[in-house]
C-alpha positions as CSV (number, residue, x, y, z in Angstrom):
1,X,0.0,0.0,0.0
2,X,2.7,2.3,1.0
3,X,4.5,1.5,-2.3
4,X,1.4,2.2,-4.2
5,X,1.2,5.9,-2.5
6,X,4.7,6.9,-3.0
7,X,4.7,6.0,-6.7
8,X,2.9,9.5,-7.7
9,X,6.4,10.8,-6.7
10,X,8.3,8.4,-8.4
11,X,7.1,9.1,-11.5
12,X,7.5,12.7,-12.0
13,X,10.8,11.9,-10.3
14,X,13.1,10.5,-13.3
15,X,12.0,13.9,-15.5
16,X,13.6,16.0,-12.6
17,X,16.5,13.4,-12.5
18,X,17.2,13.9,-16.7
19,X,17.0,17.6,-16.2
20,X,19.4,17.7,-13.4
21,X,21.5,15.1,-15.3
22,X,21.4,17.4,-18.4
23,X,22.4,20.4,-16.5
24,X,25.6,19.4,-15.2
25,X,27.1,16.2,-17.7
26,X,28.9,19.0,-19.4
27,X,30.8,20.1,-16.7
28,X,33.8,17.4,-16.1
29,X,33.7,17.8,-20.3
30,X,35.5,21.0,-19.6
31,X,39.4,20.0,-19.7
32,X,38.6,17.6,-22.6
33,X,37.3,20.5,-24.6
34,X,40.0,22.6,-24.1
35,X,42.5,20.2,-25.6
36,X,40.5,19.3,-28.5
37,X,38.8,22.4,-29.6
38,X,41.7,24.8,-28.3
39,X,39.0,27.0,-25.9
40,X,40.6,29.1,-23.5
41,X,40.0,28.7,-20.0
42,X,38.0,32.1,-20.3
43,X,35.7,30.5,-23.2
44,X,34.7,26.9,-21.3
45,X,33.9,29.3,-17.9
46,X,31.9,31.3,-20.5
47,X,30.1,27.8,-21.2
48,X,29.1,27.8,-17.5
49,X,27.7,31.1,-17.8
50,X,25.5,30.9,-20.6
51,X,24.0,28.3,-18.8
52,X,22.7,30.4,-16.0
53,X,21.9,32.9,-19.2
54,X,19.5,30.2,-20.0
55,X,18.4,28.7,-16.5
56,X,17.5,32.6,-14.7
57,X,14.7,33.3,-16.8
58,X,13.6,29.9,-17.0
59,X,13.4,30.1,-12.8
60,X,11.3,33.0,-13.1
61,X,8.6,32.6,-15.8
62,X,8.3,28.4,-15.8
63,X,7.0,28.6,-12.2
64,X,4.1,31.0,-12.9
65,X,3.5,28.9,-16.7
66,X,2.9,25.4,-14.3
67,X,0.6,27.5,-12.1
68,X,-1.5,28.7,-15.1
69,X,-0.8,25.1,-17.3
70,X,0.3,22.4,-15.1
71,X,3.4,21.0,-13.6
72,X,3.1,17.9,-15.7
73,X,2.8,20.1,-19.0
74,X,6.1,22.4,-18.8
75,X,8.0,19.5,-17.0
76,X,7.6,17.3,-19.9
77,X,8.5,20.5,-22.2
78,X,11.9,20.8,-20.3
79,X,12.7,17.5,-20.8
80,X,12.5,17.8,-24.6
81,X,14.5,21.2,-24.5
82,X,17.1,19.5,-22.2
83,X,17.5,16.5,-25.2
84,X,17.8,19.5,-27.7
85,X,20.5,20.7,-26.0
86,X,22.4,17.5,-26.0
87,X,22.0,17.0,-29.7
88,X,23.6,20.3,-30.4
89,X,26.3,20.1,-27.9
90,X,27.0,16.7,-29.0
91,X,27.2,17.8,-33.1
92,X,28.6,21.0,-32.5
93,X,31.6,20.9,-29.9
94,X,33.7,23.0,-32.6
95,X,31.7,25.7,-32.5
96,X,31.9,28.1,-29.7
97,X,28.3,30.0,-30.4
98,X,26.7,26.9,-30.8
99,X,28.1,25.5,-27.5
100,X,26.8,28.6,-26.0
101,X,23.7,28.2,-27.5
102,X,23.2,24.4,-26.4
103,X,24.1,25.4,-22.6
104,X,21.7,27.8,-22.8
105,X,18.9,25.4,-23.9
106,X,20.2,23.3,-21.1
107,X,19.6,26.0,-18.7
108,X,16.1,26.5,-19.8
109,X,15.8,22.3,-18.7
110,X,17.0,22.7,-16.0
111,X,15.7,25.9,-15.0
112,X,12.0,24.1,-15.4
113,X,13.6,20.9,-13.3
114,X,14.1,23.6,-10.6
115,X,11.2,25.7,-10.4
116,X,8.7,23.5,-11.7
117,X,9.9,19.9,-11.1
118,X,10.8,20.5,-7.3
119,X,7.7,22.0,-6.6
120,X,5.5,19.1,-8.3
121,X,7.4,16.7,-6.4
122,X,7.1,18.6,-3.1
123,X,3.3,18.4,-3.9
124,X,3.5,14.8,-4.7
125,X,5.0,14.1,-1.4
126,X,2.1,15.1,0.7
127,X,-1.7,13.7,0.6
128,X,-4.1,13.3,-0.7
129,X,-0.6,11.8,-3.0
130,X,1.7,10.3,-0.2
131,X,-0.3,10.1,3.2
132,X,2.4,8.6,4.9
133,X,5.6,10.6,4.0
134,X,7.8,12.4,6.7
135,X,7.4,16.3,7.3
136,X,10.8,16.6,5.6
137,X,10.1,14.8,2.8
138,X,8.4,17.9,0.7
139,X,12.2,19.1,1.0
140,X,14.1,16.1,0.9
141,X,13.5,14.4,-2.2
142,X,13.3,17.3,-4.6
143,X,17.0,18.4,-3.5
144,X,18.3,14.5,-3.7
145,X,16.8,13.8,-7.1
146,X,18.7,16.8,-8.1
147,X,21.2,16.3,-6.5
148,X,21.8,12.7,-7.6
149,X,21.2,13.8,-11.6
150,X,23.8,16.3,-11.0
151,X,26.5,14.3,-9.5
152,X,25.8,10.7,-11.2
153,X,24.9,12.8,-15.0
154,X,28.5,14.4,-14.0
155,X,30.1,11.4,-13.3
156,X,29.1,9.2,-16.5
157,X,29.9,11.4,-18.8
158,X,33.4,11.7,-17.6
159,X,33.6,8.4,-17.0
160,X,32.6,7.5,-20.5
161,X,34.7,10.9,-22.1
162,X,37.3,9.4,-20.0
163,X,37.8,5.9,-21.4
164,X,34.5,5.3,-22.9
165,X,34.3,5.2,-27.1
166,X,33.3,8.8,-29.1
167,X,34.3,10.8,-25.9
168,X,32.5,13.8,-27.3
169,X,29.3,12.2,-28.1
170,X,28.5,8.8,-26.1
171,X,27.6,11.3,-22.5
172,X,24.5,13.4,-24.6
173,X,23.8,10.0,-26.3
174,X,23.6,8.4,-22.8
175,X,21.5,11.2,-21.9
176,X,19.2,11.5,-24.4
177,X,18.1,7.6,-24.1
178,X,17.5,8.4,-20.4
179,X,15.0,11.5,-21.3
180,X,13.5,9.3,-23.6
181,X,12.7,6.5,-20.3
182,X,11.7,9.7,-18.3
183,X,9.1,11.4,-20.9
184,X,7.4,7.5,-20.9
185,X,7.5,7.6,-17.1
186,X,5.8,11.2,-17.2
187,X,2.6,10.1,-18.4
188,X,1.5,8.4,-15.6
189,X,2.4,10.9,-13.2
190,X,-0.7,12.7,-11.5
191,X,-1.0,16.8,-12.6
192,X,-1.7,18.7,-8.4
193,X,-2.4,22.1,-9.7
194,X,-6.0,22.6,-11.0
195,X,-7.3,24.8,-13.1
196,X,-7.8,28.1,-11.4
197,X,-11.6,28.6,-10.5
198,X,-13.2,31.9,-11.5
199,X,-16.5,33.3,-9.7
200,X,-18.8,34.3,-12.6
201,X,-17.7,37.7,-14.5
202,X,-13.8,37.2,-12.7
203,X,-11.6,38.3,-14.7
204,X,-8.4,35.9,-15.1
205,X,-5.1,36.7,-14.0
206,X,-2.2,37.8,-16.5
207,X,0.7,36.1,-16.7
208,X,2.4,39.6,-15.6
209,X,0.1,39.4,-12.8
210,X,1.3,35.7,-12.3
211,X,5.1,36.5,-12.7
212,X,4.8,39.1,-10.0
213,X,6.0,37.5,-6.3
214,X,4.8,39.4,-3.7
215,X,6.4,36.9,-0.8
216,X,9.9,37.9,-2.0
217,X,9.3,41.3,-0.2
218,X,8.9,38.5,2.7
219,X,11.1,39.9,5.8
220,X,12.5,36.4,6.4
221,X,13.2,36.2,2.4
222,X,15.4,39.3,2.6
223,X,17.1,38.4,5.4
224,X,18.4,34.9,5.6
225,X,17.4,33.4,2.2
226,X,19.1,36.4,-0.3
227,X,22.6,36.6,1.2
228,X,23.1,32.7,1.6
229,X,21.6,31.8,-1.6
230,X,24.4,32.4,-4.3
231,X,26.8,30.8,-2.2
232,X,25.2,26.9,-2.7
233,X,26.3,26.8,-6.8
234,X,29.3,29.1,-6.2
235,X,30.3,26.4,-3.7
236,X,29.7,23.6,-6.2
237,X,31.5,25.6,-8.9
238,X,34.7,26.6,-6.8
239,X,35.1,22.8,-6.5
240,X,34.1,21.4,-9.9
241,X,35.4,24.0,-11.8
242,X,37.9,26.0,-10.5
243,X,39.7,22.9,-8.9
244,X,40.3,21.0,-11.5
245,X,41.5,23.4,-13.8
246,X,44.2,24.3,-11.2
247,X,45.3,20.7,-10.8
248,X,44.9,20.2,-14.8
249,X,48.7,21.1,-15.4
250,X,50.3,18.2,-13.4
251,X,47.5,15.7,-13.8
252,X,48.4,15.4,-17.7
253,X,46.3,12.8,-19.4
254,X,44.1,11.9,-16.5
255,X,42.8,15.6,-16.0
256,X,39.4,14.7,-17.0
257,X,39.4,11.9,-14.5
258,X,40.2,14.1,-11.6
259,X,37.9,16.3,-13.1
260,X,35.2,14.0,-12.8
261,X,36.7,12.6,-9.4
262,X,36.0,16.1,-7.9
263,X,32.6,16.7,-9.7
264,X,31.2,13.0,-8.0
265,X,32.5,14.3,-4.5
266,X,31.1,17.2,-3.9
267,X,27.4,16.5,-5.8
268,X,28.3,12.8,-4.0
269,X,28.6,14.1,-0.3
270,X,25.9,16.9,-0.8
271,X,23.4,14.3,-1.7
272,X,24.7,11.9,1.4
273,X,24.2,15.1,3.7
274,X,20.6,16.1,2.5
275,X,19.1,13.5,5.1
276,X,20.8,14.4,7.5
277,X,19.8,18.2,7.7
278,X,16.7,18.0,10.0
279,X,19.0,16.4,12.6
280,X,21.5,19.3,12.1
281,X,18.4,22.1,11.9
282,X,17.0,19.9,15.6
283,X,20.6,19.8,17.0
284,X,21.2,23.5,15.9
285,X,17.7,25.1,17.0
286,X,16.8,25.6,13.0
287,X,20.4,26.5,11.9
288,X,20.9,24.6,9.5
289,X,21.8,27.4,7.0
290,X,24.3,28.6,9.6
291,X,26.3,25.2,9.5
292,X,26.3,24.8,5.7
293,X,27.6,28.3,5.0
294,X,30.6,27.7,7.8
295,X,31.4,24.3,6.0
296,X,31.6,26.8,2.6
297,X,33.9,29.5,4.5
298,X,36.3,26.0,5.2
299,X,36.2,24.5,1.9
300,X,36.9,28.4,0.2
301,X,39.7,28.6,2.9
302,X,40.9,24.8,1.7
303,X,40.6,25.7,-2.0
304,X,42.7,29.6,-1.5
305,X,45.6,27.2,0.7
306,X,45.3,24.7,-2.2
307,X,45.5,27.3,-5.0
308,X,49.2,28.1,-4.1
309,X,50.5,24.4,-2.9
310,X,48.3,22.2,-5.7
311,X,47.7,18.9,-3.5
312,X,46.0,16.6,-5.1
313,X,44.5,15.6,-1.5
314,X,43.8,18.9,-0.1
315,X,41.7,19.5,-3.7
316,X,39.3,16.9,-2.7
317,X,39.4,17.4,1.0
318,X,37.7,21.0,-0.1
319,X,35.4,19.6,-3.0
320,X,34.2,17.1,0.0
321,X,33.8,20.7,2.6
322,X,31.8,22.4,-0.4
323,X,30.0,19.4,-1.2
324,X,28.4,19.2,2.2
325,X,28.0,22.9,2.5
326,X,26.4,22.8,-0.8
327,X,23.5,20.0,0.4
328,X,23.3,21.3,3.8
329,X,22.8,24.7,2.6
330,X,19.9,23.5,-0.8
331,X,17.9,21.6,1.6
332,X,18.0,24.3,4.5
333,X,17.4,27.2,1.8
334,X,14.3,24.8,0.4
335,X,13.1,24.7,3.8
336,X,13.1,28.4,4.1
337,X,11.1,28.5,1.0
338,X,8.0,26.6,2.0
339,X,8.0,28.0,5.5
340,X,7.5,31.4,3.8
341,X,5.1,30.2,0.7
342,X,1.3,28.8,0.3
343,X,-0.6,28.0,-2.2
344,X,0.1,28.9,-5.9
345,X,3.2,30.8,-4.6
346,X,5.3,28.2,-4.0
347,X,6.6,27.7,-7.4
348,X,7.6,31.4,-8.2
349,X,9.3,31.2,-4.8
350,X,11.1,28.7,-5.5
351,X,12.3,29.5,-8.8
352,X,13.6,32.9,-7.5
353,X,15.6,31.2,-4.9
354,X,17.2,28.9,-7.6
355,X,17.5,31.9,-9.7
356,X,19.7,33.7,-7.1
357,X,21.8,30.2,-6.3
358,X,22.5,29.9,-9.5
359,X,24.0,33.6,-9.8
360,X,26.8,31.6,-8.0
361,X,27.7,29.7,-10.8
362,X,29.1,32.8,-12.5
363,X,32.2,33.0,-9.8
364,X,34.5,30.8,-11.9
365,X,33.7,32.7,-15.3
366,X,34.6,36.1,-12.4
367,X,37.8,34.3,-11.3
368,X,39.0,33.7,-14.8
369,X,38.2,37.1,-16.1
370,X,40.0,38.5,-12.9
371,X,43.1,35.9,-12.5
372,X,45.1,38.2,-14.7
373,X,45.1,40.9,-11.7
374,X,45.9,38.8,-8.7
375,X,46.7,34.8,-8.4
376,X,43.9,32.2,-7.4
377,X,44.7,32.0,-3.8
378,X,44.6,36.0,-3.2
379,X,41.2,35.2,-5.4
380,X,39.7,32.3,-3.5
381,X,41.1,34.2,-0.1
382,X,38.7,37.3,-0.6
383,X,36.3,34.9,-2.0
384,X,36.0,32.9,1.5
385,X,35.9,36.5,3.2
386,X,32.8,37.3,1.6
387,X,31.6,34.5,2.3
388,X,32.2,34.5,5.7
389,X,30.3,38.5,5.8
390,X,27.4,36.8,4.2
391,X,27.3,33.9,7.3
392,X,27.1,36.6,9.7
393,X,24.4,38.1,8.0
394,X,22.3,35.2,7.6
395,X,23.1,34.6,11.7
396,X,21.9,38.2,12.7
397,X,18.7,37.4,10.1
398,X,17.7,34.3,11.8
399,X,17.9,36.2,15.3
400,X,16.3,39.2,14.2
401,X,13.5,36.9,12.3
402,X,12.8,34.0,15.4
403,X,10.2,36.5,17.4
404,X,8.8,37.5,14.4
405,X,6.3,35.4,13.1
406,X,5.4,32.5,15.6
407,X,2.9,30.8,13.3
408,X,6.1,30.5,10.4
409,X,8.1,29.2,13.7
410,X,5.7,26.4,13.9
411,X,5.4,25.4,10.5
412,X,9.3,25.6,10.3
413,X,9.0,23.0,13.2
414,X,7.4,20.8,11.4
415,X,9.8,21.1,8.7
416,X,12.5,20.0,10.4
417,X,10.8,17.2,11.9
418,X,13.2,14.4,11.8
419,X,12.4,11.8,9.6
């Protein structure tokens, strides 16, 4: 019976999981394409940016389009961008607009995975779908089954670029058979969001009216969500990106394979922390986001050290810190969201806070442009001090915000519920 319930979830799940997948396969591609298309450093960070070109807007307007069309509608549509994107980055790795182009269709994907995909599975995860899940569950499995497409999509395709035949093909042919699974999957998955209901001469919303999100005037929004969100993807990036391309010199032929070794450890131990984040909001009093953002100040403080001495160890001992700080930090900045949202909110929401984490994924594109002025570890240094700024803001804003509103203190209990 219980297997019956939860398998509402489960199959909306695998489209989330190919969008995540999609999103980040390219990145432990990076070092092979700058050996066999010649791009600089400054052009395969430039990669990574258009990506967030493509996946901010896509935040922004797909979570208003599933509250107007349906989550089951514009999920399915993101899958079939994300498998456009493959197709062109697969044909044309040569061509540095088209790569451009084809991360920014990937962005749109994965921008709908986020904003759209996480909230239909939060839905799915509570009745009258799943009757019997946890109070953290809502949370907990949107961020792992993003989580997991982002680490294991990562880690195949450098594991098949690696050693695998047609190194610049087989990861977005592996991909695209795996959309394919997920689109069948999709059509038994349950739509939650009804058609709005009019009262006789109403006058329906506008999208612009729809877009609009009035919640992220939201006192608690402003003050503990905005300055920790860019940090959870600049975290990821520092260690997937920035990394490896400082170890790429010594590592000679096996650069993609530490590449992809550092991409699978931090997506890896951010997905094994996400369960364990109501224990650490309970242990904490509900500060959560506190511990993730001092694991980031570690790993940037790991990664500055590292940029100087070039230890192979020491570079995964801080994709390990900013993996963790990275899960702690998605799952306790989810949490956040749907203590502050209701109803048809809940999807703008959240695709403004994944719009502002993923302004994070721009540092390493930052770094590159400004390496020229000052070295990596100067770089990384000032990087960790603003990090560490940002945690004390987000420590005075959970202060300031605890007496506040005692009815979002209760819900937030129940968040945190441990499973």
């Amino acid at each position: 019976m219980r297997a019956a319930r939860a398998a509402s979830w489960l199959r909306a799940a695998p489209a989330v999981f190919v969008l995540a997948w999609g999103g980040n396969h390219f990145t432990p591609l990076l070092s092979l394409y700058r050996d066999i298309a010649n791009y600089s450093v400054l052009s395969v960070d430039l990669f990574l940016g258009t990506y967030v070109v493509g996946l901010v807007p896509a935040l922004l307007v797909s979570g208003p389009l599933s509250d107007r069309y349906g989550r089951k509608q514009v999920t399915a549509i993101g899958v079939v961008l994300g498998m456009g994107a493959s197709v062109i980055l697969a044909l044309c790795f040569r061509n540095e607009a088209l790569m451009c182009a084809g991360r920014m269709l990937a962005g749109v994907g994965v921008g709908i995975g986020m904003a759209v995909g996480t909230s239909w599975l939060k839905e799915l995860s509570m009745p009258p779908y799943d009757k019997k899940s946890d109070s953290t569950a809502g949370a907990r499995r949107p961020s792992l089954t993003l989580t997991l497409g982002f680490g294991l999509g990562a880690g195949a395709s450098g594991v098949l670029a690696q050693w695998g035949p047609w190194p610049t093909a087989s990861p977005y042919v592996l991909h695209l058979v795996l959309s394919c699974a997920a689109l069948l999957a999709l059509l038994r998955a349950p739509e939650t969001v009804a058609p709005e209901a009019l009262q006789p001469g109403e006058p329906r919303r506008t999208l612009r009216q729809d877009l609009h999100i009035p919640l992220a005037g939201h006192r608690r929004f402003r003050l503990v969500v905005l300055p920790a969100a860019p940090w959870i993807f600049a975290a990821a990036g520092v260690a997937y990106a920035v990394i490896p391309m400082l170890e790429g010199a010594r590592m000679g032929t096996m650069q993609l394979g530490y590449a992809t070794l550092l991409t699978v450890l931090t997506l890896g131990t951010g997905a094994l922390i996400q369960p364990f984040v109501a224990k650490i909001s309970a242990a904490t009093g509900g500060r959560s986001l506190v511990v993730g953002m001092g694991a980031m100040v570690a790993g940037l403080a790991v990664a500055a050290v590292n940029a100087h001495y070039l230890s192979l160890v020491a570079g995964a001992l801080a994709a390990v810190l900013l993996g963790a700080s990275y899960g702690i930090a998605l799952v306790s900045g989810l949490v956040e969201i749907q203590r502050i949202a209701t109803g048809r909110d809940l999807a703008g929401l959240t695709g403004l806070f994944y719009s502002l984490s993923y302004l994070g994924f721009l540092l390493p594109m930052a770094l590159a442009g400004l390496a020229g002025i000052a070295s990596y570890t100067v770089l990384l240094g000032g990087v960790a001090v603003l990090c560490l700024a940002c945690l004390a803001l987000v420590s005075s804003g959970l202060r300031r915000t605890a007496a506040a509103a005692p009815a979002d203190e209760s819900k937030a209990a129940a968040l945190v519920h441990d499973a």
